[in-house]
C-alpha positions, 0 to 999 in steps of 0.5 A: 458495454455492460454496465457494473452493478455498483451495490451502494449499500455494500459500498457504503458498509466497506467506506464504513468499516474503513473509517472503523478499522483506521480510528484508533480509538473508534468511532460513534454513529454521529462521529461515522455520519459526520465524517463519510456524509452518510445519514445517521438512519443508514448508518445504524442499519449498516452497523447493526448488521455489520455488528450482527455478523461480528464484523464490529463490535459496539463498546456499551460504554462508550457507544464505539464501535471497533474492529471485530473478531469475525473481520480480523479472522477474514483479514487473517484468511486473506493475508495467509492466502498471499503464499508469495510472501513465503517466496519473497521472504528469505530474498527479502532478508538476503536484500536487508543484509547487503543495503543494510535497511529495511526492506517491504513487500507489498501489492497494489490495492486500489488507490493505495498500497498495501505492505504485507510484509517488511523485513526490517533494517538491524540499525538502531535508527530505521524505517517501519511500519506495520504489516496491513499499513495502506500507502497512498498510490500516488506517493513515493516510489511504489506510486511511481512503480505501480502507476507506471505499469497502467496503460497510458489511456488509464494513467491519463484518467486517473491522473486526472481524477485524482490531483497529484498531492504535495507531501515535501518540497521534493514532490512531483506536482506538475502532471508531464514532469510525473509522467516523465518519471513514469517513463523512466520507471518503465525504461530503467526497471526500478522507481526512486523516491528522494524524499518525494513523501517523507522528507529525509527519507529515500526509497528503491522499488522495483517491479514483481510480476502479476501473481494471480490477481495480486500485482507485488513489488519489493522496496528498500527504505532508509534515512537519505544520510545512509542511502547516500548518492553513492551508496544508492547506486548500489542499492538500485541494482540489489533492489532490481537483482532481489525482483528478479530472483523473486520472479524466477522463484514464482515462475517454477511454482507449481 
């Protein structure tokens, strides 16, 4: 088997622009060093090129380096290129309006979930969150859905590379009580979080197929006090219905 070429240094400009793009008030070049471990002279280089092409920029004040123009445009191109969204969106709003809660669209990337669109609940107490927000992978209903679609050789690495983390009291830890989770998200077409990430908060998701290269999902989130035992039930079969009225809709896309 061929082996990757693995480019470290453009890895180490991604691992940086990450830190960049996550720091709400930027970050300094000691600031970047100290927290990916990555030395102050490799640093400079890469932000200096990165800020060259307008990737980031460099505030002469405070010497913070923030997201740039060039970065933002490219990340615009990008989500405009997703036209599933476009799809997926009046079913998403015809969900929000039979659960009554906020209802995401998202893909898997990497270790993490990435939201790229929400159509949000019309009550006054709701969840949300910003289109572009990353989720951990291994959190919640949309961990269980995307992790449940890898193959069992591939869960079986990646469980044991990555550690399941404890977020409330109500997170799965133990690895074979995760995998049996996984096999009733693969069985029952739908994954459940009851307050497994976010105490007081539950969540439904269900599977969209592959769309090129992008693997989406849909999932509804509310407060436990409104998405009830009962009232999920529900919930469960509109969440599963909107995901395969979404699938019928891609499968006659040109």
């Amino acid at each position: 088997m061929t082996k990757k070429y693995q480019a470290p240094i453009v890895k180490k400009a991604f691992i940086i622009l990450k830190a960049i793009s996550t720091s709400s008030q930027g970050l300094r070049i000691s600031e970047i060093s100290t927290r990916l471990d990555i030395s102050k002279s490799t640093v400079h280089g890469i932000t200096a090129a990165l800020e060259d092409q307008g990737a980031i920029i460099r505030d002469s004040v405070s010497k913070r380096y923030a997201i740039g123009i060039t970065l933002m445009e490219l990340g615009k191109a990008a989500y405009e290129r997703i036209d599933f969204k476009n799809v997926a969106r009046p079913v998403m709003e015809e969900l929000m309006e039979q659960c009554q809660e906020s209802v995401f669209l998202g893909i898997r990337n990497g270790d993490s979930v990435t939201v790229i669109d929400i159509v949000e609940s019309r009550k006054d107490f709701k969840i949300t969150s910003p289109i572009g927000t990353a989720l951990p992978l291994l959190a919640g209903a949309t961990g269980k859905l995307f992790l449940s679609l890898m193959e069992p050789k591939d869960l079986q690495k990646y469980l044991h590379s990555n550690p399941l983390i404890r977020y409330t009291p109500n997170t799965i830890t133990d690895p074979d009580q995760y995998e049996n989770e996984l096999r009733k998200v693969q069985k029952n077409g739908f994954a459940a979080d009851d307050e497994e990430y976010i105490s007081g908060v539950r969540a439904i998701a269900a599977p969209i197929k592959r769309y090129g290269a992008y693997i989406p999902a849909i999932w509804v989130v509310g407060f436990k006090a409104s998405m009830s035992d009962k009232k999920i039930l529900s919930i469960i079969e509109q969440t599963r219905d909107a995901a395969g009225r979404i699938n019928k809709k891609l499968s006659i896309q040109p």
